[in-house]
NULO-205061 format. One record per residue: z, x, y of N, C-alpha, C, CB in turn; residue in three letters; residue number from 1. Coordinates in pm, 1 decimal. Glycine has a CB too. Example, Ala and Ser with C-alpha at 12.3 -4.5 7.8 and 13.67 -1.06 7.14 Angstrom:
% NULO-205061
SITE       n.Z       n.X       n.Y      ca.Z      ca.X      ca.Y       c.Z       c.X       c.Y      cb.Z      cb.X      cb.Y  rest   nr
SITE     780.0    1319.0    -569.0     780.0    1230.0    -450.0     780.0    1320.0    -330.0     904.6    1130.8    -447.3   ALA    1
SITE     708.0    1285.0    -225.0     714.0    1367.0    -106.0     787.0    1290.0       3.0     572.5    1408.4     -59.8   SER    2
END
This chain:
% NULO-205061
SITE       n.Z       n.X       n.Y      ca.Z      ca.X      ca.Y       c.Z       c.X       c.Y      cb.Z      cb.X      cb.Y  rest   nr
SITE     355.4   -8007.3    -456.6     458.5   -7928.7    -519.5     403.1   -7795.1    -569.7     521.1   -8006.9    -633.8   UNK    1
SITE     284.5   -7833.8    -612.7     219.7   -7692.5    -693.0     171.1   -7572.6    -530.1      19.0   -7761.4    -821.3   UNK    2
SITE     173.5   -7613.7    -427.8     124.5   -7550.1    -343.0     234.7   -7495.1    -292.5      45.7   -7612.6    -265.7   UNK    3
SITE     379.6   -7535.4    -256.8     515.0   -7502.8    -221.2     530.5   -7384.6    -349.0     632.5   -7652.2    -222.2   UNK    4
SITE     481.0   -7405.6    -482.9     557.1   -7329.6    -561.0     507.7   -7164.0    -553.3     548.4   -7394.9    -704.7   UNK    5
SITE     333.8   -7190.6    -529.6     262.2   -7077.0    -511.8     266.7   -7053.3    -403.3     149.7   -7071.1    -547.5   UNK    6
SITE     322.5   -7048.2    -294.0     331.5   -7000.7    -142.9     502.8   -6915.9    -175.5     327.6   -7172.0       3.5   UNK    7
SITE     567.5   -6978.4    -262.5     699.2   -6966.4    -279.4     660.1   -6778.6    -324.9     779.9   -7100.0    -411.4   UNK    8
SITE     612.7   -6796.0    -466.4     565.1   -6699.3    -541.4     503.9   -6605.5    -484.6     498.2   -6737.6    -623.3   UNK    9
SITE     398.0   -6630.2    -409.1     333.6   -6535.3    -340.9     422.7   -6464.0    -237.1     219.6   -6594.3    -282.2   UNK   10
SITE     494.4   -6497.4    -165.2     630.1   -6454.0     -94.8     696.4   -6340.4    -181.7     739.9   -6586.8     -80.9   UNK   11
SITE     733.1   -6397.4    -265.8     851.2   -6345.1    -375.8     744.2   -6203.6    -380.6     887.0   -6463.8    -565.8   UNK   12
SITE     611.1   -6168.7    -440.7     566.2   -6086.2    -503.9     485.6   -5999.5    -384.0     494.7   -6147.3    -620.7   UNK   13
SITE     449.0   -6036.3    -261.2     468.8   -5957.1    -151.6     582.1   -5844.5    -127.6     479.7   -6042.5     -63.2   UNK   14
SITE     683.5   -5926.4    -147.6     813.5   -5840.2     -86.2     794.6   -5765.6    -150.6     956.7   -5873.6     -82.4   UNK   15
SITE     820.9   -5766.1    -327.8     840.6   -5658.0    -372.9     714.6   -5528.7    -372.3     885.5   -5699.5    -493.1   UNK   16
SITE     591.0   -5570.3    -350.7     513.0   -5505.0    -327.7     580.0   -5382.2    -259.0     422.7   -5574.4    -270.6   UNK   17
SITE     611.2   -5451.2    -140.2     661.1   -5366.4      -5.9     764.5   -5282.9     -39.8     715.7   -5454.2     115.4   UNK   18
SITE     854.7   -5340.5    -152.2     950.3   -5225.4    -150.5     920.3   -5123.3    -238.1    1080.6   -5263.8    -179.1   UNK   19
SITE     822.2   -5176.1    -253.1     778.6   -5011.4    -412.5     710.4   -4915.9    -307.5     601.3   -5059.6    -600.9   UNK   20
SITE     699.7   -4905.5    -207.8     544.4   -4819.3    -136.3     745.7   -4691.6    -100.9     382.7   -4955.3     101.7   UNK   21
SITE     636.4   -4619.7     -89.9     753.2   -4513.0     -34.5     663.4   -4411.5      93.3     821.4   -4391.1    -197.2   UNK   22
SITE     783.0   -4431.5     206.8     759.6   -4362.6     310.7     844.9   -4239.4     306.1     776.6   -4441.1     423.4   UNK   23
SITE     788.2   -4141.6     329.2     837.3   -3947.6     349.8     798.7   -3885.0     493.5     731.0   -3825.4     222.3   UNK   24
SITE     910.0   -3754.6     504.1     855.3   -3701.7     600.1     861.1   -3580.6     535.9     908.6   -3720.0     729.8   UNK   25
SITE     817.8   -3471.9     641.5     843.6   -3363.0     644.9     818.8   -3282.2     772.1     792.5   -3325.3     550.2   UNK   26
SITE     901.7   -3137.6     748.3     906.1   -3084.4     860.0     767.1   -2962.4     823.6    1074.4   -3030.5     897.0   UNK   27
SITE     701.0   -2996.7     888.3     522.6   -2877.8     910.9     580.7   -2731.5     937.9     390.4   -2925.0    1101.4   UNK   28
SITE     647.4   -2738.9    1037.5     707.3   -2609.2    1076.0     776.4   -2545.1     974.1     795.2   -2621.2    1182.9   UNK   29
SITE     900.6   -2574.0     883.7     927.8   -2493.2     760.8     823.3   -2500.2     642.9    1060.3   -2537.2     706.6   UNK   30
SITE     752.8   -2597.3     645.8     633.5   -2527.7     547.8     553.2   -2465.3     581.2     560.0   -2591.0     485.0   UNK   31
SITE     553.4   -2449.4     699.4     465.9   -2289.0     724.6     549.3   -2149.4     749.5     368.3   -2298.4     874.5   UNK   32
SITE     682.0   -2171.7     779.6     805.2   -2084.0     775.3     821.3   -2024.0     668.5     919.5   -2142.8     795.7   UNK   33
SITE     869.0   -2165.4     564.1     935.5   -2118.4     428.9     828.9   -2129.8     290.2    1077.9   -2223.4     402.3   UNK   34
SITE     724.7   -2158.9     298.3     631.0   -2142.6     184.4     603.6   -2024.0     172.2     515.1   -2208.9     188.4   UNK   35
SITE     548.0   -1997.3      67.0     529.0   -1836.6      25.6     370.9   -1827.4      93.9     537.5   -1795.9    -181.8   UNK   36
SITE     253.9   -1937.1     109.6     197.7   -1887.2     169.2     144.3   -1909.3     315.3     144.4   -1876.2     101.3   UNK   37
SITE     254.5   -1985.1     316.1     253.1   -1991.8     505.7     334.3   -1896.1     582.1     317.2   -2137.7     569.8   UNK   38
SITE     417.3   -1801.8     451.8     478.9   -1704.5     516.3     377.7   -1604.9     536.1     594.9   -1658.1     449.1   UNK   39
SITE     270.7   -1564.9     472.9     193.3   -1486.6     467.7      99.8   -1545.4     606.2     138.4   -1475.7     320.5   UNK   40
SITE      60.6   -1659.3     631.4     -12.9   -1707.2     716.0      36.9   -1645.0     869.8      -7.8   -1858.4     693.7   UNK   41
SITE     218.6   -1651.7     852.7     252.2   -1628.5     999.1     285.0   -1480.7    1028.3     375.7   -1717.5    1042.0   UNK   42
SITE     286.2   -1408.2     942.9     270.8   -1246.6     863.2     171.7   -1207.8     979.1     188.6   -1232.3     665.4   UNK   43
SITE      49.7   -1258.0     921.6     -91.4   -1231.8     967.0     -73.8   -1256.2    1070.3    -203.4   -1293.3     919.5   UNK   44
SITE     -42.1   -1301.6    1142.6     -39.3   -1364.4    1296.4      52.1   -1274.3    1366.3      19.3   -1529.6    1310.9   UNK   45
SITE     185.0   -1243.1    1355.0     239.1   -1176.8    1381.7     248.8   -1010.2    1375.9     292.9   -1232.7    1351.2   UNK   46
SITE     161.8    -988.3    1301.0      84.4    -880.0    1293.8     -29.2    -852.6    1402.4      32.2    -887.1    1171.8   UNK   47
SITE    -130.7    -919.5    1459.0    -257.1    -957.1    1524.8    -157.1    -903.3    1673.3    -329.8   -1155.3    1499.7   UNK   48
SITE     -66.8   -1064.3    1656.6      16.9   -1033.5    1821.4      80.4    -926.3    1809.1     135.5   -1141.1    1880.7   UNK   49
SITE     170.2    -875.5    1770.6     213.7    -713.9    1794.1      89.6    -622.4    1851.6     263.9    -640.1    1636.3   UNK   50
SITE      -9.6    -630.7    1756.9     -98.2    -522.4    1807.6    -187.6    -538.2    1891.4    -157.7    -469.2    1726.5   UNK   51
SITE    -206.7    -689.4    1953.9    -230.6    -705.8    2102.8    -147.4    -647.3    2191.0    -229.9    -831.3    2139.8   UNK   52
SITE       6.0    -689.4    2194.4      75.1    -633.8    2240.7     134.8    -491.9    2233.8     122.6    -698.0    2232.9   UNK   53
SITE      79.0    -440.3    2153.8      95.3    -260.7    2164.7      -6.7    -245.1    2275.6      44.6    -150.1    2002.7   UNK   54
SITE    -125.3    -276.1    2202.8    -248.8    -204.0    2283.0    -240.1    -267.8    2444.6    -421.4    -249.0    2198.8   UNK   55
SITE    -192.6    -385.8    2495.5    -160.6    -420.5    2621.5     -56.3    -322.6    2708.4    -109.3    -553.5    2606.8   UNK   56
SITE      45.4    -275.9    2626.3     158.7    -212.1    2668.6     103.7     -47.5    2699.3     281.9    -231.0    2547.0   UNK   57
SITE      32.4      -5.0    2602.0      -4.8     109.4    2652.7    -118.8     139.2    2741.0     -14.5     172.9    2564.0   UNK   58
SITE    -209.9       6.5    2796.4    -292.0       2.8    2902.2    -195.8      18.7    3018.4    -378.2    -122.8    2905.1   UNK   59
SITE     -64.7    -105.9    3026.8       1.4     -86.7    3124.9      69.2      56.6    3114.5      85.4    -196.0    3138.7   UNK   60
SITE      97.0     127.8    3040.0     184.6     284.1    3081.6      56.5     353.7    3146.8     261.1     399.7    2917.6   UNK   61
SITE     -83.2     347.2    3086.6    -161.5     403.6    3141.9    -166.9     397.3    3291.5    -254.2     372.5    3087.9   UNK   62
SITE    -149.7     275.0    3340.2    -176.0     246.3    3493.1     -40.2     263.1    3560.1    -238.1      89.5    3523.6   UNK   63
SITE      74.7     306.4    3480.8     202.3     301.4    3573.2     130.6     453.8    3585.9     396.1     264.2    3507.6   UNK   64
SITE      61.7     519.8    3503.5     125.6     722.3    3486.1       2.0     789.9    3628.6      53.6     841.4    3228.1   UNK   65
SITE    -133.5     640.9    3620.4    -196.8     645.0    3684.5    -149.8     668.8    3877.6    -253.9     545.6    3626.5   UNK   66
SITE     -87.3     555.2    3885.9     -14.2     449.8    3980.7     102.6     603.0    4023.3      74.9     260.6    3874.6   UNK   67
SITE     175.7     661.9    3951.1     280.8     786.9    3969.2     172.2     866.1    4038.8     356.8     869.1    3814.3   UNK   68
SITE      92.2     921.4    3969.2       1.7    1037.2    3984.9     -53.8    1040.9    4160.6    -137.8    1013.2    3863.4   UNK   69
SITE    -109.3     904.4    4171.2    -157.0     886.6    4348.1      -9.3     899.2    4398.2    -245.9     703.4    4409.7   UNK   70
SITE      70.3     837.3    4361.2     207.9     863.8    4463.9     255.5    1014.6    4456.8     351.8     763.1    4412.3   UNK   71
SITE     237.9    1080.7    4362.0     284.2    1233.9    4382.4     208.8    1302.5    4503.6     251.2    1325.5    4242.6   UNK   72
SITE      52.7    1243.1    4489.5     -12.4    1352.4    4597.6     -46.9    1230.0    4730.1    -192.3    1452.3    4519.0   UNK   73
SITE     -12.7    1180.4    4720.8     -57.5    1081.6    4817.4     -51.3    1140.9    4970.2      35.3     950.0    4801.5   UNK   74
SITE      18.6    1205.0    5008.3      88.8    1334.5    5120.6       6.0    1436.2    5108.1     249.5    1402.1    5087.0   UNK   75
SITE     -41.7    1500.0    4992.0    -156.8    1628.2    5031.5    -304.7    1604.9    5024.4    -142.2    1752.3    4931.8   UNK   76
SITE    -329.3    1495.8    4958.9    -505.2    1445.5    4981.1    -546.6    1414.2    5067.6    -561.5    1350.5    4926.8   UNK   77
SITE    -660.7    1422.7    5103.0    -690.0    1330.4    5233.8    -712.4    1143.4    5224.7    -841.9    1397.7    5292.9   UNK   78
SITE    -719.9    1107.1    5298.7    -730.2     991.1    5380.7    -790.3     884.1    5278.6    -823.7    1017.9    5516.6   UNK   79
SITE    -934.3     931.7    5276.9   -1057.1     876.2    5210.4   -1014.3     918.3    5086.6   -1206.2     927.0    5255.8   UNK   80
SITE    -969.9    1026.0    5002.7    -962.3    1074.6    4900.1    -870.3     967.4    4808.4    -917.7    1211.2    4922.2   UNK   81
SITE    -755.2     918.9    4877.7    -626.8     830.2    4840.2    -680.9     711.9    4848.3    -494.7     838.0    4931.0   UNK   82
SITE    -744.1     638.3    4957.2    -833.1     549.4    4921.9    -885.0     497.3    4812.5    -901.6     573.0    4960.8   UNK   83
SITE    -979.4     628.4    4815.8   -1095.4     641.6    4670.9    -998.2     597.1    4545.3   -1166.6     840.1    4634.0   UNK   84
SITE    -920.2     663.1    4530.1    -784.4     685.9    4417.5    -737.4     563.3    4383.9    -647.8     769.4    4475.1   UNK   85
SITE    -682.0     485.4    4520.8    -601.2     355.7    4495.2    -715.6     195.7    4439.7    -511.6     325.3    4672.4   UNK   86
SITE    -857.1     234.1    4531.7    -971.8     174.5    4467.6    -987.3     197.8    4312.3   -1091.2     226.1    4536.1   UNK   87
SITE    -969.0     286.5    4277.8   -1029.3     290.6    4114.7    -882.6     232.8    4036.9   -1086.0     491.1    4047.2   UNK   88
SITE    -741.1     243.1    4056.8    -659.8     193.2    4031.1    -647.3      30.1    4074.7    -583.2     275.5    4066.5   UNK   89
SITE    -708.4     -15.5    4159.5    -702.8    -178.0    4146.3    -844.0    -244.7    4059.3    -700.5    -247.9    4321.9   UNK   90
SITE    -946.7    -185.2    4100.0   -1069.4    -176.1    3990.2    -955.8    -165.3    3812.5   -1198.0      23.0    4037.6   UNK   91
SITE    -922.6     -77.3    3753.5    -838.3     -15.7    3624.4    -731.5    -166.6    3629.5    -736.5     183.8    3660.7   UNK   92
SITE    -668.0    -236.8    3688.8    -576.4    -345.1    3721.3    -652.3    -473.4    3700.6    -520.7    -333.9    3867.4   UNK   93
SITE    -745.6    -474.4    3724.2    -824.1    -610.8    3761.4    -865.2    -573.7    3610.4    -958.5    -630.3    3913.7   UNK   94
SITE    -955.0    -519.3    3535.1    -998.8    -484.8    3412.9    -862.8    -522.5    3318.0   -1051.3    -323.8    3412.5   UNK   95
SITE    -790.2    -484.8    3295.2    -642.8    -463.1    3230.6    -639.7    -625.7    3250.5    -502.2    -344.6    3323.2   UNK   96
SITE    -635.7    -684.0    3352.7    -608.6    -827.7    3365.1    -733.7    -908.8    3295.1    -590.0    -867.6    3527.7   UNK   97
SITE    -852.5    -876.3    3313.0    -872.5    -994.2    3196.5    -903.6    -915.0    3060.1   -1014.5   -1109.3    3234.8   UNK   98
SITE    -896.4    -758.1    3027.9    -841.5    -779.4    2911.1    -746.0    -819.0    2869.3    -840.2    -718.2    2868.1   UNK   99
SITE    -641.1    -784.4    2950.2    -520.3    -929.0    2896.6    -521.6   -1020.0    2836.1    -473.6   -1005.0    2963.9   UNK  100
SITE    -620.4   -1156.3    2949.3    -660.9   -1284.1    2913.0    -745.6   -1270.8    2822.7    -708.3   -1360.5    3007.3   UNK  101
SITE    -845.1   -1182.1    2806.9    -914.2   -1205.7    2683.2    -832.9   -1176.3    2551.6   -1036.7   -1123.4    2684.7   UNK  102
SITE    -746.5   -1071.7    2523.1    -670.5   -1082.1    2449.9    -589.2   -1235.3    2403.4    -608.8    -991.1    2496.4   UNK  103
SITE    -516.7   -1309.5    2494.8    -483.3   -1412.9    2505.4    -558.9   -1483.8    2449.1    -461.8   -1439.5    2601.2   UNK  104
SITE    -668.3   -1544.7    2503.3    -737.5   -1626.8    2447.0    -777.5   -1602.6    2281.7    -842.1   -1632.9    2533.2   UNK  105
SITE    -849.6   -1489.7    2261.8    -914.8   -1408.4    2142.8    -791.2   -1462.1    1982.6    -905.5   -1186.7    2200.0   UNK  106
SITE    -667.0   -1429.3    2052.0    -539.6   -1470.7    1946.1    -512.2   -1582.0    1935.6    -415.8   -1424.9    1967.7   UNK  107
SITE    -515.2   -1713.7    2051.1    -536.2   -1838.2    2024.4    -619.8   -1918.9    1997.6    -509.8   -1875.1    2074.6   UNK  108
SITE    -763.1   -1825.1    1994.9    -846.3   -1852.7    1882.9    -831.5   -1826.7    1750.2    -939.9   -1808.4    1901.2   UNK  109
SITE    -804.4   -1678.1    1723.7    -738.5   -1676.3    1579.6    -655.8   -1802.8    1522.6    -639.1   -1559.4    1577.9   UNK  110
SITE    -522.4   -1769.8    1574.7    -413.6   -1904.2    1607.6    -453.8   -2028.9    1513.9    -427.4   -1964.7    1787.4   UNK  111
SITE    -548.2   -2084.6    1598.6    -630.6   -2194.5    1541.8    -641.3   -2189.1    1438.5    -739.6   -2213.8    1575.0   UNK  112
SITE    -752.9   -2100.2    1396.3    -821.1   -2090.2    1260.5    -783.6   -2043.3    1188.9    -913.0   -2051.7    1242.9   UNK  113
SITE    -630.8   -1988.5    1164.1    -580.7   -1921.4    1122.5    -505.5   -2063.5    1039.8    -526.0   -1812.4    1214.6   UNK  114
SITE    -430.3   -2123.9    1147.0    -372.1   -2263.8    1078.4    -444.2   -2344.3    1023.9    -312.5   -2347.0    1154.9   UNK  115
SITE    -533.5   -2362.7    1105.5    -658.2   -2483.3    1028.1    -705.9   -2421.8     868.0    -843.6   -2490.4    1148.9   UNK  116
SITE    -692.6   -2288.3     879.5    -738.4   -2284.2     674.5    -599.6   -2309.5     658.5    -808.9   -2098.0     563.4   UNK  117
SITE    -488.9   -2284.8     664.7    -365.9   -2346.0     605.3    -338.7   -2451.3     575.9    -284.8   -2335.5     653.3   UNK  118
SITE    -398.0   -2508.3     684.3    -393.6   -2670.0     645.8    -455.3   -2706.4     562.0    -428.5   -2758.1     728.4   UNK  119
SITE    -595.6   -2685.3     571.0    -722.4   -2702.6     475.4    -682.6   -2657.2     319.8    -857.0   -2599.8     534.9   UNK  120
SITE    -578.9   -2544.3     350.8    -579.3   -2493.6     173.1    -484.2   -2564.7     127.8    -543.9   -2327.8     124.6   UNK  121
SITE    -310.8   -2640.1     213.2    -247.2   -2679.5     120.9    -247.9   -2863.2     113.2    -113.6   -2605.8     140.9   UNK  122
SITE    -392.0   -2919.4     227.4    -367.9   -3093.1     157.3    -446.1   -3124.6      52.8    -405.0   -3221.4     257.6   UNK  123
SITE    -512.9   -3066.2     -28.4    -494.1   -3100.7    -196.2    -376.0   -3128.8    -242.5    -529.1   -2994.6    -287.1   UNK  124
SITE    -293.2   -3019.2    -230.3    -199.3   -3003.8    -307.9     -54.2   -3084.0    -241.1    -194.1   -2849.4    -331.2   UNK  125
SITE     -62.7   -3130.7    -111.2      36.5   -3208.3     -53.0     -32.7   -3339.5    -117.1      56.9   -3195.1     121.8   UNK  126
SITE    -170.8   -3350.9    -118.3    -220.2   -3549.6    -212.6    -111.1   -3505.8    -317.1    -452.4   -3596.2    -323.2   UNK  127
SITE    -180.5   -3411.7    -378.9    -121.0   -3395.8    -507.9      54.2   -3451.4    -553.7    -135.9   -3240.8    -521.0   UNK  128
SITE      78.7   -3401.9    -446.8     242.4   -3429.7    -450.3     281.7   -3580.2    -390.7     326.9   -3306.5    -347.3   UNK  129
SITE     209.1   -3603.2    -327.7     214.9   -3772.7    -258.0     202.4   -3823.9    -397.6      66.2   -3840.9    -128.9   UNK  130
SITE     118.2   -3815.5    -467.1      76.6   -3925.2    -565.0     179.3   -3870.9    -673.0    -102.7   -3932.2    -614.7   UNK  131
SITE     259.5   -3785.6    -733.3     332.8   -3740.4    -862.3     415.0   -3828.3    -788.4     376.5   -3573.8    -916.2   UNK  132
SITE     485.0   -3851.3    -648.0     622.2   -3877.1    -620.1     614.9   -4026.8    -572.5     686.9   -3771.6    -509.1   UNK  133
SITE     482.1   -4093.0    -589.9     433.2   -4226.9    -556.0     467.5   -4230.1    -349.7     547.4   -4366.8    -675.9   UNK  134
SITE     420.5   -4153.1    -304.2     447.9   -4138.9    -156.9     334.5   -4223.9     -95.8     446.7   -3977.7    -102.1   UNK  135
SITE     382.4   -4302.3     -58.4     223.1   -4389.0      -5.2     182.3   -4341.5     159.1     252.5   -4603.8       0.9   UNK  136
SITE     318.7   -4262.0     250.8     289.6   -4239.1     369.6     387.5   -4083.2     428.3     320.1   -4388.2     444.9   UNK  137
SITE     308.2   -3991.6     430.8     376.5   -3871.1     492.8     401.4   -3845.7     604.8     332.3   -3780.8     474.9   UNK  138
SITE     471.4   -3859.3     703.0     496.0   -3831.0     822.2     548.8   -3714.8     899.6     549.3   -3903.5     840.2   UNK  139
SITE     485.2   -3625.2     963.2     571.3   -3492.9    1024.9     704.8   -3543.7    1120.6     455.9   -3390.4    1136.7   UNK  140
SITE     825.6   -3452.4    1100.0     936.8   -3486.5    1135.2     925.2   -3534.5    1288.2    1026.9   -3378.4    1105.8   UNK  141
SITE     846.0   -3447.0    1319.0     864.2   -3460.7    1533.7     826.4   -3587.3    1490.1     733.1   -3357.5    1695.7   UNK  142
SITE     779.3   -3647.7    1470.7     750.2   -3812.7    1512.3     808.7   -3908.0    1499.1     666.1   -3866.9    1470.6   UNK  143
SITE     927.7   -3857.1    1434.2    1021.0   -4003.8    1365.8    1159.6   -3997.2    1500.6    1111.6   -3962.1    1132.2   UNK  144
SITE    1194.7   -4077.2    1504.7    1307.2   -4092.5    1623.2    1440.9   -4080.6    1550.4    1300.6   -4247.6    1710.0   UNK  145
SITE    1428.2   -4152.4    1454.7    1577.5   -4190.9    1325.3    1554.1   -4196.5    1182.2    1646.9   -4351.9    1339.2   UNK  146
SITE    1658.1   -4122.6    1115.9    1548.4   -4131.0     948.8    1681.9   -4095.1     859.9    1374.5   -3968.4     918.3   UNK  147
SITE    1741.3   -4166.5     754.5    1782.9   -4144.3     685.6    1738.1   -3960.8     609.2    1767.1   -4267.3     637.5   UNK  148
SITE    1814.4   -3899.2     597.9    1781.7   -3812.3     510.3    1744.7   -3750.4     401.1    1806.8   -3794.5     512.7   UNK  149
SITE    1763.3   -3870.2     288.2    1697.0   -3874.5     189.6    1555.1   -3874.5     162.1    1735.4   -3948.0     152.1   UNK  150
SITE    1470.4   -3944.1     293.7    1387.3   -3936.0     297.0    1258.4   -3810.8     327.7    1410.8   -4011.5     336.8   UNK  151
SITE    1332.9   -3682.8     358.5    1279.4   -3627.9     410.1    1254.5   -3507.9     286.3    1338.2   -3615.5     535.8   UNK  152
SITE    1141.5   -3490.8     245.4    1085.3   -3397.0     109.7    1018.9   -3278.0     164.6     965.2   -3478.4       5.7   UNK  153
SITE    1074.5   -3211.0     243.7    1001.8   -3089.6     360.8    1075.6   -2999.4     210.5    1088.5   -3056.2     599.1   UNK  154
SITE    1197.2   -2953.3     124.2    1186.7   -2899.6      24.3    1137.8   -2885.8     -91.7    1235.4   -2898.0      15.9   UNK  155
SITE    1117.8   -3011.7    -145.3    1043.4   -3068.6    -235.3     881.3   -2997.9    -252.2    1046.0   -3216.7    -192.8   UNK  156
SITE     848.2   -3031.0    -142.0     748.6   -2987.4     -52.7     675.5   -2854.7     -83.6     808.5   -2978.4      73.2   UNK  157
SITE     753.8   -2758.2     -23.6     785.8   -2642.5     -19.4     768.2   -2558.7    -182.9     925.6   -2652.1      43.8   UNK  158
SITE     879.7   -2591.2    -233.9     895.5   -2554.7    -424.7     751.1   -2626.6    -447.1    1067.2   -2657.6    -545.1   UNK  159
SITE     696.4   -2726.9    -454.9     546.1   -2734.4    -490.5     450.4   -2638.0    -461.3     493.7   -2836.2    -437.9   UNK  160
SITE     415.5   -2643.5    -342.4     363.3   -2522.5    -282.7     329.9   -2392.9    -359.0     450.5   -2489.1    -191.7   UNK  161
SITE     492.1   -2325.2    -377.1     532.3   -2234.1    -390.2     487.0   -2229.0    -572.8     676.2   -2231.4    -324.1   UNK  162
SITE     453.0   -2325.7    -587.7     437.7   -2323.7    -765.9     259.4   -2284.9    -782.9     485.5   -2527.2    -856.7   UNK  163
SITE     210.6   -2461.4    -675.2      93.9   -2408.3    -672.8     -48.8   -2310.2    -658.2     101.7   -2439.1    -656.7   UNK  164
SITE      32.2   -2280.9    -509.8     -38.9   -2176.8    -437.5     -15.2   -2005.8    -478.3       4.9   -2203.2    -289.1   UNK  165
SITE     -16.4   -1925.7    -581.0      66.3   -1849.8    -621.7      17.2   -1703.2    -557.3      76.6   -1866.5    -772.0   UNK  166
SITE    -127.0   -1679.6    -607.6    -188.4   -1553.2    -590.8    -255.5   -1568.7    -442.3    -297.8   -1519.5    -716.5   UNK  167
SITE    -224.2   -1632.3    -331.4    -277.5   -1605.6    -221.4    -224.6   -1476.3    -150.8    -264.4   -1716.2    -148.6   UNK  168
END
């Protein structure tokens, strides 16, 4: 009897275990959107890419004004001369192309490390908030299939953040 009663009990005080733990999500993407300093994070980034993309854009006008210039005289130079011309313009093309890609790459290296200190600077302060709100498990939104909405503290979130992180 005494073994039915403590198997009984132990049951009983499991469950409730289980219902005290609290599962959360959130969405990663508006806390790096809407935080004050993940707005600054994507600031910086969007800044970097623009001015890849300036300085890409005016390589390419360079090689269109280039590219015009042989077609204006292409009819009064000679032979070898237009040659010579259209050689240093696919040489100027091929260059332009992997500065391109190096550009490319160079920013998704930034990219990276750019997020990775973001991350690094705000999970203190996301523990921090797990444990004030007794959160035993945080989950990013892409991963959940179905979720009540209550559950989801991507604002909550956010206004912490925004308290903690002030002078970045």
């Amino acid at each position: 009897m005494k073994k039915l009663f403590f198997i009984i009990l132990l049951l009983l005080y499991s469950n409730t275990l289980f219902a005290q733990e609290e599962i959360s999500f959130i969405d990663i993407d508006l806390v790096l959107s809407n935080s004050n300093y993940g707005k600054k994070v994507v600031q910086k980034l969007k800044n970097k890419n623009d001015q890849n993309i300036m300085e890409l854009e005016n390589s390419e006008i360079e090689l269109k004004k280039i590219e015009e210039d042989i077609n204006k005289v292409k009819n009064i130079i000679s032979e070898d001369e237009l040659n010579k011309k259209i050689s240093e313009l696919k040489n100027k093309i091929v260059l332009y192309r992997e500065k391109k890609d190096l550009k490319f790459k160079e920013y998704n290296s930034y990219k990276n490390k750019e997020l990775e200190f973001f991350f690094k600077k705000i999970t203190p302060f996301v523990e921090e908030f797990m444990e004030l709100n007794s959160i035993k498990i945080l989950i990013e939104k892409k991963n959940i299939f179905i979720a009540k909405a209550n559950y989801d503290r991507t604002d909550e979130l956010i206004n912490f953040l925004n308290l903690k992180i002030k002078n970045d």
